[in-house]
Structures are given as C-alpha cells and as structure tokens.
N, C-alpha and C positions, 0 to 999 in steps of 0.2 A: 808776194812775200808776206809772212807773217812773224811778229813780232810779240816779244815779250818783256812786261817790268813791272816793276813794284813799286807804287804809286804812295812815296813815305808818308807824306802830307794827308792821305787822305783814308792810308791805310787799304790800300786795295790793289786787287792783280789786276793790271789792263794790258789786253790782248790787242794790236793792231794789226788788219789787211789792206790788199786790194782789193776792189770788185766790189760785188752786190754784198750786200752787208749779210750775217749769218739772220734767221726767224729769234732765234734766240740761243741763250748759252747758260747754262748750267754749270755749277759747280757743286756737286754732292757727294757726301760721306755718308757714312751708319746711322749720324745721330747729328746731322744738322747739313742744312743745303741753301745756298742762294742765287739767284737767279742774276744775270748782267743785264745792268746797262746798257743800251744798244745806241750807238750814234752814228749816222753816215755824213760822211763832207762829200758833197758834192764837185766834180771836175770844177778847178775855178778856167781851164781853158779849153778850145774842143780840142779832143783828140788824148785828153788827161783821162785817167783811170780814178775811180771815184776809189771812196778808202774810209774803211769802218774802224771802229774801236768798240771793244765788249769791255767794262769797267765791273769786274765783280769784286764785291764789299766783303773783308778778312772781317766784320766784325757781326754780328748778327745778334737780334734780342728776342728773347725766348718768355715766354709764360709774361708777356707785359711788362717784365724787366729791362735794364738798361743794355747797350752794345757792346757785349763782350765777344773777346777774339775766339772765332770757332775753337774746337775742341781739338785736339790732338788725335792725328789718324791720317789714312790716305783714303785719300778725294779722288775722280775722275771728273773732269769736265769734260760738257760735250756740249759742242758750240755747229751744231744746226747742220752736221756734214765737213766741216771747215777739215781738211788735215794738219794735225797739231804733230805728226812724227818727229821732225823735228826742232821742234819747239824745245828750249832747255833754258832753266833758268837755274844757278848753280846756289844752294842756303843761303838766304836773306833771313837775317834778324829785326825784325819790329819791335816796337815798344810791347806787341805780341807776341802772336807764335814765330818761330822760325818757318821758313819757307823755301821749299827746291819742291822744281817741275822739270819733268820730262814726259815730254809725252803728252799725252791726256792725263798722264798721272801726277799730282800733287801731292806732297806729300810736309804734313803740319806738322811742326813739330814744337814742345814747349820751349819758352823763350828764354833760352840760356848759351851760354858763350860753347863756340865747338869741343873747347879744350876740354870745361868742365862734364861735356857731355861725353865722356872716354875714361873708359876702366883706369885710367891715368891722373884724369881731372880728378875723378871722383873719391879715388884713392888718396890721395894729397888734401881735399878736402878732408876727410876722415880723419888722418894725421892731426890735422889742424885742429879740428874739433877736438879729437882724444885729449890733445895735449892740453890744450888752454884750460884757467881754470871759468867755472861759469854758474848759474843760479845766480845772477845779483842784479837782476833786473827785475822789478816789479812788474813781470809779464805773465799774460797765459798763453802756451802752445797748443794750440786745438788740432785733434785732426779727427775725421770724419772718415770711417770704411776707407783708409789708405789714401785721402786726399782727393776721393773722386765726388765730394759733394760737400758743404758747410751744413751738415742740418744733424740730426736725432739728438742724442741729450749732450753733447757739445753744445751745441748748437741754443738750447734753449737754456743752458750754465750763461753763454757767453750773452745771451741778453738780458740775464736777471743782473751779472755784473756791469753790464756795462750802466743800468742805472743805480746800482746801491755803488760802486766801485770804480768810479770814471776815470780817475785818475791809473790805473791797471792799463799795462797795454796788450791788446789784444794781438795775436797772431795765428793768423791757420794755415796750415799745410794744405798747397793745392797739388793736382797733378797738375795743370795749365791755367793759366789766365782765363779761360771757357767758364772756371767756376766761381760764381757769384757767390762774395762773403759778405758779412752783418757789418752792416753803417758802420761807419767808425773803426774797424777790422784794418788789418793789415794784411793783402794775402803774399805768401812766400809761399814759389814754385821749389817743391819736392825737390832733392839734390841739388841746388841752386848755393852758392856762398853766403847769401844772404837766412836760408831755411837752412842750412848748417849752423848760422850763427844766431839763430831766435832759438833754435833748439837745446844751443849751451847754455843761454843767459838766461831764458827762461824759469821763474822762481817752479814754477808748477805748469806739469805737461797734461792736460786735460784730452785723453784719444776713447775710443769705443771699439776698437780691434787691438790687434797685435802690434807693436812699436817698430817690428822688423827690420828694420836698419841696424843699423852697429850702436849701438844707446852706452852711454857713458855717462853713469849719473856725477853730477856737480854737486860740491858740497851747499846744502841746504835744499836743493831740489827738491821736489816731488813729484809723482804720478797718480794722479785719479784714472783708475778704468772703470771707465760707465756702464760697460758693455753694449749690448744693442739687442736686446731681448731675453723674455723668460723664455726657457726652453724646452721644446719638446721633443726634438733631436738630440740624440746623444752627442755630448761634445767631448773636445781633446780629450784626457785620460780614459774616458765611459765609451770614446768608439770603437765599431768592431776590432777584432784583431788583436794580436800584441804586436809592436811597433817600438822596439825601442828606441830610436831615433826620436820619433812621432814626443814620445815619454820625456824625453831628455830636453827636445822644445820647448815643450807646458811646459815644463818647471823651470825652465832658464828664462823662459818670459813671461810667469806671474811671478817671479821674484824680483823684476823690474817694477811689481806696480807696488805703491805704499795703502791706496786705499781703494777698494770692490767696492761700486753701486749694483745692489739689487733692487727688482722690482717688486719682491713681496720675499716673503720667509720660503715659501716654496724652493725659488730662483737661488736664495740664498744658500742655503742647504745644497742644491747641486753643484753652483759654482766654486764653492768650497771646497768640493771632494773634483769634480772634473779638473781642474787646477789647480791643486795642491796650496790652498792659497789657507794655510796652516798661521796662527799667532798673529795676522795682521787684523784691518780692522772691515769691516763690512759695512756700506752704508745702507739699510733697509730702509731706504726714504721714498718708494716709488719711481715713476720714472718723469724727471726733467719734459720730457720732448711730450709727454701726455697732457702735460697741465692746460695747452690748448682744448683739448678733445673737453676741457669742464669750461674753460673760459672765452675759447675761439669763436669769432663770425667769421663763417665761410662765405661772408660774398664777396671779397676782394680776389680766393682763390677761383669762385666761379667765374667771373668777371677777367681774370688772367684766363683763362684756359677757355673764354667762348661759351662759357654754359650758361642760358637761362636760370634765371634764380625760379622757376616753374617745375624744371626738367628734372627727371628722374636720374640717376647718375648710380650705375654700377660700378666698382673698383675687381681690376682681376687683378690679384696681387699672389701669386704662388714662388714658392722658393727657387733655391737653385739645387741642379743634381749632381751629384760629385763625378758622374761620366757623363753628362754634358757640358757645353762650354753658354751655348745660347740657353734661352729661355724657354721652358714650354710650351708647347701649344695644342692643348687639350683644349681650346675653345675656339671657334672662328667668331670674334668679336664684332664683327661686320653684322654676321649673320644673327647674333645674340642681340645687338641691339634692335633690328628689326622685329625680332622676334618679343622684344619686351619693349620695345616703341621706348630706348632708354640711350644718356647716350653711356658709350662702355669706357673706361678710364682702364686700362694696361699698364700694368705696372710692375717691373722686372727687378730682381733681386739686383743689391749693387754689383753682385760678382758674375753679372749680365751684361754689366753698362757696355764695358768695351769690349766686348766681344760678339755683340748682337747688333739689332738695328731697329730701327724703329718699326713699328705694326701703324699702318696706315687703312684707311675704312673712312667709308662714309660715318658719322655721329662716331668717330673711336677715336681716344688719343693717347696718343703712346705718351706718358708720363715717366715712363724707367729712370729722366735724366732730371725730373721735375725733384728740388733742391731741397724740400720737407715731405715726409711721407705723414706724418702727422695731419701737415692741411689737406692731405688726400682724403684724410680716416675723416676728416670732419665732413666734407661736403658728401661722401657718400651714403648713399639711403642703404646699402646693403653692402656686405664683402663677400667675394667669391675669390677663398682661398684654399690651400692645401694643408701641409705641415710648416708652414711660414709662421713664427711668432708674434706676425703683426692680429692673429687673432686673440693675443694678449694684451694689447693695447684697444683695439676696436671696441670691444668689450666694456672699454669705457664709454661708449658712446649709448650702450644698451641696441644697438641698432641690430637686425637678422646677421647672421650670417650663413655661408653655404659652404661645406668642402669637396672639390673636386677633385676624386684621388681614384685614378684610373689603374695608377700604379704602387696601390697600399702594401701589396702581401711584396713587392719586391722593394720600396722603399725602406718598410721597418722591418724585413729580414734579410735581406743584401744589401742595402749602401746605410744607415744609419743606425737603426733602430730609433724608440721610441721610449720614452721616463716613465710612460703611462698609454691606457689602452683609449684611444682618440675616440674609438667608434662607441665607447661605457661612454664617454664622458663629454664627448662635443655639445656645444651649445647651439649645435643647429645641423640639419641632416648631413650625412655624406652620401656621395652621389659617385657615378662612374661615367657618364657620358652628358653631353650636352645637353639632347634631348630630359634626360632623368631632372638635370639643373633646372631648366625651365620650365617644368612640371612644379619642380619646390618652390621658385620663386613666385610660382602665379597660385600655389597653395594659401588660402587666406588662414588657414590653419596650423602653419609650422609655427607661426611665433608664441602661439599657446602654449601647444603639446610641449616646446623645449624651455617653455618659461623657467621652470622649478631646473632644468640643470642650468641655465642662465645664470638664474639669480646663487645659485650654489659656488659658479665659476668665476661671478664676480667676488663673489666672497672670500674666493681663496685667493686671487690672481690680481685684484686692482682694489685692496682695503686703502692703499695708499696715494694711489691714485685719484687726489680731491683739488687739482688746479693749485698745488702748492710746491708742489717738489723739488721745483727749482731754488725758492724759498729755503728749504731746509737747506737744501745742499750748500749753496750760496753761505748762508749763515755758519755751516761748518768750517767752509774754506776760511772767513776771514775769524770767527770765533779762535781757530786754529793756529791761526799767523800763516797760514800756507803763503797768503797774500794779504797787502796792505790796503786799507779803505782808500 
C-alpha cells in the first residue's frame, strides 16, 4: 500500500510503502527538480513487511540563494518503478505553494486561498480595489516582466531606495513565492488580497511592461514605466499590420503611466511615437539595471552558478519569436562549449520562462530563470545574441559580441521588422549557423575590424550609461514628492 501527505512542519511531500524501498524518487518540473529522501524501517518482527518513505523537499535553493517554494507548474514524480496510480492527494495550502497530486502528476500551484483563485474570487477582489480609495501609503509597487522575476531597472530603483529612502516600503508583484525579492522587500503574490491591496495604497507603482490587470489610479498615485530595453523591433503602434484593437491597447495603457524612462535619446524618440505617450514627461537618465555593468564584481555571480573565476563564460541570450512559445535553438550549447573549451550560460527571453524548460549539458547552464540579467552581462567575456536588446546594455561592458540570425530576412520582414538595418550597423559580426559562430569567436581579428562601429554605437546607445542612473532616477522620485525620504 502506498501513501501520501504533506509534511506542514517541514514543508515537504512524503510518500510511504511496503517492501523494498524505491533506488530513488524524483520530483521534476521545466524549471526546477528535487530529489527524495530515501528511508527504510526495517521488520521490527519476523514475518513483518519492511516499509519505506520517499520525503521530497517543496522548497529548493537556486543560484546560492536561499529555500524558496518551487515555482508554479506541473511536476511528475517518479519513484524508481513504485505505481503511484492511485495515489491522490486533494490542494494543500503551505505557507507556500498550494499542492494536489494525482497520480505521478503534481500539480503546484501559487499560494492562495481556492476562493480567490475563481473568476468569482477575483472578480470581488477587483470590486474591492475599484472601490476603496488609495495612494496613501508611503510605498512602492514594483513589478518585473509580469511578476516572473525581481530584477532590471525595478529592481536596481528599489535598491538605490532602499538606502537613500528606508523608511519607503517596498513591495513586488510576484507570480509565486519561487521568486526571490530584494532584502527588506515585501513579496505579494499576483491576484492575492493582499497584491490587490499594496497595489491601491501604493504612492508610486514602479513596472517595466504593461500593468495589465484592471488599474484604477488613486488619487495622488503615480506610475514610472521603465520599460526594458532600447529597441530594435518594432513595437506596439510601429508593428506590422493595422490592428485596431492592437492600437486602442497602446494608448489605453500608456495613458496609465505618468513618467517613460529611456535609455538614450534614440529609445526616447521611438517610445514616444510607438506609444503615443504625447505631453507627459520622459526620463532620458540611462538605464537603472546598467549601473552594475560600470560598478559590478562578478565573482559572487560566478561563485553562485559553479564558474571558475579562470573560466571563459559565453552568454546565449536570443529573443523571443511571436510564433513560438519556447526558446530557440540555433545553437547546441553542449557542443559549443566544447568547441570553445568555454562554459555556455543560456539565457531565454522572460516570455520563455514558463513555457520552456531548462537546457541542460555538460559546462552549460540554463540561467532563463537566474533573477538579474545584468549580473549575467557582467561575468560574460562575450554575448551571442540576435535581435534581443540586451545588445544595448552589453555594450556597456565594451566586451565582443556575436549575432546569430539564421532567421533575419523572415524576422525583420514577417514577424517584426527592424528601426534600423542590424547588418550597416552591428557592432560585431552576424553569422547563420553554429559552425560560421565559432569561426568568429576564435577570430583574433573581429574585435578590431568592428572597433570604429563599437565605439560609434556606444555613442549613440549608452552616453548615459556611467554607473549612475539609478542616482538620477532615485533623485527624481523624491526631488518630485512622488515619494517621501
């Protein structure tokens, strides 16, 4: 007979049989897995049937951080042959995720009450929020690409204030308890009564996408949009097509935000016209989440993620595609770090995270869910990217970079287009296959020849970009009154 429970105390699923105990038992998802516990009791008389327990841990620590409750998703476990059919365990709530099993299938979910989780809950919440009034807390509401991570220029806002501005309280929008927020931080799970109610009181909502939920500004509020790159994809109003819907979106949610951060005059100049974001004010301060890439030591991220402070360190960092869901894989990163005796850092657009899975390899580490991309930019010697705007941030680092676009003439003339022609003006070759890549990286001569468009592109793209920009911004907000010292 085989058994199932939820082990409050200790925060863990344990499985009980008879017999010979399983070799081992697994519990794994897309983007995190742990291994059980294995314990056998012995017959205490003859003729007794001996009897194991598998004890696997809800909470797991990632990149040298602390035990945070796995991520949101469905698991299978698989416990060494053992039949788990039926096995059922009906939603269990944690100080973490919620939990129901059937099966070998597990199934996580964020850690909030059934009610609230029903077009019913949620609906009622909304209510609630519409109504009350709110702004009258001395807080900030952060959120990050929809709450699936604490980092880019949120991220580096909320630690310039937390020391010029301590007395501020801090809040971020998470999707689960999985995501790891900044000391001192408060995290409120996405649709929860409590991220309903940081979201009304809230003096100033600090996000870097789109606010998407039902937004009902409070009197005194504000919103900072950061955004999350300069761009080289066309965005909302400048994409293909005419879409009137598409049209009536932009403009109904940049009239939600009070103040645009740009990363340079460039960025700024587009996101004006792509967003209709007409009479308000622009902050052309650089970008917050860069000021590492001038002041950063990357050996605590080496040190978290297993790298040699020795070792050569690749980043594949390519975008996402509007007809796919997963990430691409124009490169076999196993085979690329062998090939450059390197090890390869993988790193998948956010609108990747949950829908993919992790790339595993000898010397490769799948980083997609790793919680700063910035401490990525720094510890890498090189970037192999595509159309991804993280080649506007790297840049600050002066370091090579590579583009790998297999799929250029159908990217910038079927799913996006382009502000500008990549292949005039890149600061380091484009390539079409793997082989062509590793040709250019073992060239002692690309960083020459593209010096003069380098240093052109710094020029235009990171004048702002000098380890300060948090500084500025920071100083606006409270120069402002948005918020109080």
């Amino acid at each position: 007979m085989t058994t199932i429970r939820i082990d409050d105390q200790t925060e863990s699923l344990v499985i009980a049989g008879d017999g010979a105990a399983p070799a081992y038992g697994v519990l794994g998802g897309p983007r995190a897995r742990v291994e059980a516990t294995l314990v056998t009791d012995e017959a205490a008389h003859a003729g007794d049937e001996a009897t194991w327990t598998a004890t696997f841990p809800l909470r797991v620590s990632r990149w040298g951080g602390e035990a945070l409750p796995l991520p949101s998703g469905e698991y299978r476990l698989d416990l060494a042959g053992v039949d788990l059919s039926d096995v059922e365990l009906g939603a269990r709530v944690l100080q973490g995720p919620r939990i129901a099993v059937r099966g070998d299938r597990v199934e996580i979910a964020p850690p909030m009450e059934l009610f609230y989780d029903t077009r019913e809950g949620q609906a009622e919440l909304e209510a609630q929020y519409a109504a009350e009034t709110g702004g009258d807390e001395n807080a900030v509401f952060f959120e990050s690409f929809y709450g699936q991570s604490a980092g880019c220029n949120p991220r580096a806002i909320d630690r310039e204030l937390a020391v010029r501005a301590p007395n501020v309280v801090r809040y971020w929008s998470v999707v689960d308890l999985s995501v790891p927020v900044p000391d001192g931080a408060i995290a409120v799970v996405e649709g929860s009564p409590e991220w309903w109610q940081a979201r009304a009181h809230s003096r100033l909502l600090v996000v870097n996408d789109w606010l998407r939920r039902r937004f009902v500004r409070k009197s005194g509020q504000k919103v900072l949009q950061t955004w999350h790159g300069t761009p080289l994809k066309r965005l909302a109003l400048h994409r293909p097509g005419f879409d009137p819907r598409r049209m009536a979106a932009v403009v109904k949610e940049s009239r939600r935000w009070d103040v645009l951060l740009a990363q340079n005059l460039y960025s700024e100049r587009i996101l004006k016209k792509a967003y209709a974001f007409f009479g308000r004010p622009i902050w052309t301060d650089g970008y917050p989440r860069n000021d590492m890439l001038v002041t950063g030591d990357g050996a605590a991220t080496r040190a978290a993620l297993g790298i040699g402070a020795e070792e050569r360190v690749l980043l594949y960092a390519p975008t996402w595609r509007d007809d796919r869901s997963e990430m691409v894989d124009f490169i076999d990163p196993q085979t690329l770090a062998e090939q450059m005796d390197s090890v390869v850092l993988v790193r998948g657009h956010s609108r990747t995270l949950k829908p993919g899975r992790d790339t595993s390899g000898a010397r490769v580490v799948d980083v997609t869910g790793f919680p700063e991309t910035s401490q990525l930019l720094l510890i890498a010697d090189a970037l192999i990217t595509d159309y991804s705007s993280v080649m506007f941030d790297y840049s600050v680092t002066g370091k090579p970079m590579f583009f790998l676009v297999p799929d250029l003439d159908h990217y910038r003339g079927q799913l996006r287009g382009f502000y500008f022609d990549l292949a005039e003006r890149a600061p380091g070759p484009l390539v079409k296959t793997q082989d062509e890549l590793v040709a250019a990286l073992l060239d002692d001569s690309v960083p020459g020849h593209f010096a003069p468009r380098y240093a052109a592109w710094r020029g235009q793209f990171n004048p702002r970009d000098d380890g300060k920009a948090s500084e500025r911004v920071v100083s606006r907000l409270l120069d402002l009154g948005f918020l109080a010292p």
